[in-house]
N, C-alpha and C positions, 0 to 999 in steps of 0.2 A: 505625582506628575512624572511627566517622563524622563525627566533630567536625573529625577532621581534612579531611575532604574537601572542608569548607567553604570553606579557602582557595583551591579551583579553583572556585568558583563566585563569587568575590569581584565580577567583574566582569562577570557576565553577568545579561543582563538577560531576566527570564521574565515572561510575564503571568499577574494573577493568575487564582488558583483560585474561583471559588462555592463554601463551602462555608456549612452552618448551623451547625454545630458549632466553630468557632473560635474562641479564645480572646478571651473579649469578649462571647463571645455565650451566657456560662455559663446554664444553667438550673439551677435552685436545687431537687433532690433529694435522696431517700432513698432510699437502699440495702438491701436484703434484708439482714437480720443473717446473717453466715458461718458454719458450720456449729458450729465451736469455738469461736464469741464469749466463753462463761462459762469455757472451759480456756484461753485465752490465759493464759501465764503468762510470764514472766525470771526464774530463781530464781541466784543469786548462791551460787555452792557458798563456804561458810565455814571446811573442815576443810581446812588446808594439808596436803598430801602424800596425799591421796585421789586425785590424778590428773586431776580436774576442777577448771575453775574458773567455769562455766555452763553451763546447761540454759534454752534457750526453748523453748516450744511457742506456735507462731499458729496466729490466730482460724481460718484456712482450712485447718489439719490437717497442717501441718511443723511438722519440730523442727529445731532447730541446736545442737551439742551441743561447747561448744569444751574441751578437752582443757587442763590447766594444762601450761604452754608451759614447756621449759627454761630461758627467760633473763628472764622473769619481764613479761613485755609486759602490758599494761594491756589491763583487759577491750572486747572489738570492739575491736583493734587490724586496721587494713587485713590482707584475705587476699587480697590484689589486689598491682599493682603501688605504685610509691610512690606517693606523691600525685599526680597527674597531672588536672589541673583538666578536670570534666565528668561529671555524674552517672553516667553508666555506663562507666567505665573498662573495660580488657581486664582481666581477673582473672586468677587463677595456678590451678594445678591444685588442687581439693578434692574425694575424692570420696568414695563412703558406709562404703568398708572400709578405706579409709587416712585420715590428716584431716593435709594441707598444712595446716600454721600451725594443726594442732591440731583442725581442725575435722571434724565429722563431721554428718551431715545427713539428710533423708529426708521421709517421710509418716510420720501415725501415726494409731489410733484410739483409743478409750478406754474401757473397761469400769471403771464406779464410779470411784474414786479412784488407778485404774491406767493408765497412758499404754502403749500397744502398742505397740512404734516400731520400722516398716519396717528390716530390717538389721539391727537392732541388740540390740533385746533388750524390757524392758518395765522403768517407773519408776512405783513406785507415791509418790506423798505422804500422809507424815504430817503434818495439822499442828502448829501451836505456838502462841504467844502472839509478837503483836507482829510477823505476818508470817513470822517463824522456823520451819521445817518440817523436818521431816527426807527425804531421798528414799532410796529402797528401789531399788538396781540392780541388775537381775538382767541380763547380758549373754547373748547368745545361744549362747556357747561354755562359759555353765555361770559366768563370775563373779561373786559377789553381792557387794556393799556397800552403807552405809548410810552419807550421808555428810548433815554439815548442811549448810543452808543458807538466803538468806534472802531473801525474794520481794521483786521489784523495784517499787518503786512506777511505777502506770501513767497515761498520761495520762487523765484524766476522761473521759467519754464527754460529745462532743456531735456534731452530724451532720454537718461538716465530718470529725474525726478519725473518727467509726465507720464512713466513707464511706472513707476510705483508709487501712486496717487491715485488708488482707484482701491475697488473692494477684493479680496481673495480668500478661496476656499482652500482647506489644509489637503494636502494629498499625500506623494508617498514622505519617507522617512530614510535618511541615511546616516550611518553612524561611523566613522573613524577612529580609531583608537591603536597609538603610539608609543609604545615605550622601549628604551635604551635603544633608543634611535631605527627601531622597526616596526614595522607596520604588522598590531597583533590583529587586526579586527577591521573589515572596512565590507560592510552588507547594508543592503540597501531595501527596507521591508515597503511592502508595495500600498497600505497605511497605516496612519498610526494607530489603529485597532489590531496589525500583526504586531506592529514592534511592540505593543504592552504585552501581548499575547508570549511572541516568543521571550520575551524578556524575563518575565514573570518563570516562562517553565525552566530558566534558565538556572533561577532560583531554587527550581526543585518542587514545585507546584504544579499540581494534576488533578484532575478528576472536580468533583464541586467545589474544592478548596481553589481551584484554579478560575475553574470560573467566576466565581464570587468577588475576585479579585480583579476581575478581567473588567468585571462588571461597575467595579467600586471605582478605577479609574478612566473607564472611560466615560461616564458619568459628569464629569468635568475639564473633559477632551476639549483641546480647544478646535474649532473648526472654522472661523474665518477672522482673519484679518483686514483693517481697512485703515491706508495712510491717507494724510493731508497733507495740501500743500502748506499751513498753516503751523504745522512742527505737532499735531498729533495724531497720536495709533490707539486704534480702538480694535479689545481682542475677544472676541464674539465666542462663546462653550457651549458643551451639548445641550447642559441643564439650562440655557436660557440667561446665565448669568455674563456679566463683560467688566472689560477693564479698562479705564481709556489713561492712557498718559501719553510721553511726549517725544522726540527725536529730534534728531538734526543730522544733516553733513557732515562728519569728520574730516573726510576727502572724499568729493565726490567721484573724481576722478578715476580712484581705486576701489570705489565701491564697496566704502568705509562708513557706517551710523551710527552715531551712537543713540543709547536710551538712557532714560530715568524714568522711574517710577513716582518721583519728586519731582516738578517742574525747576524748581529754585538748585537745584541741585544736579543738571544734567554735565557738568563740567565736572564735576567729582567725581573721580575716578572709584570711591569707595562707595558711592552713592547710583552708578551708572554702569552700563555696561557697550561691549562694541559687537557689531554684526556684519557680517561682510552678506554683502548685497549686490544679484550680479544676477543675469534674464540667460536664459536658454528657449531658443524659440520664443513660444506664448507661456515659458512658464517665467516665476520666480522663483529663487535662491535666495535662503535665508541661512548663514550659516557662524552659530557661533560657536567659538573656542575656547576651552579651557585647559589650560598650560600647568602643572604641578614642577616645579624647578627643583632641582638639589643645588649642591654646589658645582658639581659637577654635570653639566648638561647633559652627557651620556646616559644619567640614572634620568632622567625627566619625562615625564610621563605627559600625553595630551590627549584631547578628546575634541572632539569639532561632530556637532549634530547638523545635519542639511533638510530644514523643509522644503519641500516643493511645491509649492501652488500654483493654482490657474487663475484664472478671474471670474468674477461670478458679474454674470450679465444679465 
């Protein structure tokens, strides 16, 4: 993955890029509301042995449909590999007719109080009191059930989170890199098909050994991202594969997130990671950092990766 590559660029030194859009240079916008903004929903199925144990639908018109798991794993439990520090991990196979770790996925549309959903079938809601509804499954091979369950409380709308509540495709790539207090490395590759590209030859690979390799990792390139107001991110790869777990607001304010790949676990710092999060124009900034300290801060070496994305409409 790409995070790894960074270790071959540790010591080399690039000039930097002109770019107006770099982190720092946020402009402070509003987003077209997403086609689903009012059906965004997490509804928390409550009937044990119905088979399910959640139903999302986002603002941008997917659902994520996770399946109650044999051994009993804790709701947005990683569908990816373990923890493996770095917002976009390689993920495990999930796909719309089987569901790896339970999960099942898609598009959907919606007629009145009925959710239509790509593959799979249609989910009408009833509601209740107190958030509590009932959902109406009818599957596309003919089975119907009616299970409870109870809608997830969502983060509040303000225009930081209604600006990043929708779905996004990966663009370019920017990489930063710091040591004894200078700036060795700060290039910006235009996507993430050059930066494996250049990264790799950086290594000292050329010719069919180079592409082979070019080939091997973007293979499980990730290519979109999709938040909820609901506290989860779903991370969409070339090969068809995804990963869904979780986030929250550290400081909204400063355009602080954190994640976990564990639900139960997003408050451990050992467990979780931080992303700084911050819009230019119509795009998104995702930028995380990693810090190597000595005792002496002067020897302390950093690294901060910037995705860019747009929004897929």
């Amino acid at each position: 993955m790409a995070l790894g590559l960074l270790t071959s660029l540790s010591f080399q030194s690039c000039s930097s890029d002109d770019d107006d859009d770099q982190p720092g240079d946020e402009i402070v916008t509003t987003l077209s509301t997403p086609k689903y903004e009012g059906a965004s929903a997490l509804y928390n199925v409550t009937d044990t042995g119905s088979g399910y144990e959640s139903i999302e639908f986002t603002a941008s018109g997917n659902y994520v449909i996770t399946k109650a798991p044999f051994y009993g794993a804790p709701r947005r439990m990683v569908a990816a590999n373990n923890m493996s520090f770095g917002f976009f991990p390689k993920a495990q196979t999930v796909t719309r007719s089987s569901s790896y770790n339970n999960i099942i996925y898609g598009t959907y549309t919606k007629k009145g109080d009925t959710y239509v959903l790509e593959g799979f079938g249609t989910i009408t809601v009833v509601g209740g009191g107190s958030n509590a509804v009932t959902l109406e499954i009818t599957t596309n091979d003919g089975e119907s059930v009616s299970v409870g369950a109870q809608k997830e409380q969502q983060y509040s709308s303000s225009n930081m989170t209604n600006n990043l509540c929708r779905t996004w495709k990966m663009g370019r790539v920017r990489v930063l890199m710091q040591m004894f207090g200078q700036t060795i490395m700060d290039k910006t590759y235009n996507s993430y098909a050059e930066f494996v590209r250049e990264s790799l030859k950086m290594e000292g690979l050329s010719g069919d050994e180079l592409e082979k390799e070019v080939k091997k990792e973007l293979e499980d390139a990730p290519e979109q991202v999709i938040f909820t107001k609901s506290g989860t991110y779903i991370v969409f790869y070339a090969n068809g594969e995804l990963a869904v777990s979780t986030w929250k607001w550290q400081n909204e304010a400063a355009g602080l997130a954190r994640y976990s790949w564990n639900y139960e676990y997003i408050n451990d710092p050992d467990e979780s990671g931080v992303i700084n999060i911050s819009f230019a124009a119509d795009q998104l900034l995702i930028t995380e950092y990693d810090v190597d300290s000595e005792d002496d801060e002067a020897l302390s070496m950093s690294s901060a990766v910037t995705w860019f994305l747009t929004e897929v409409k």
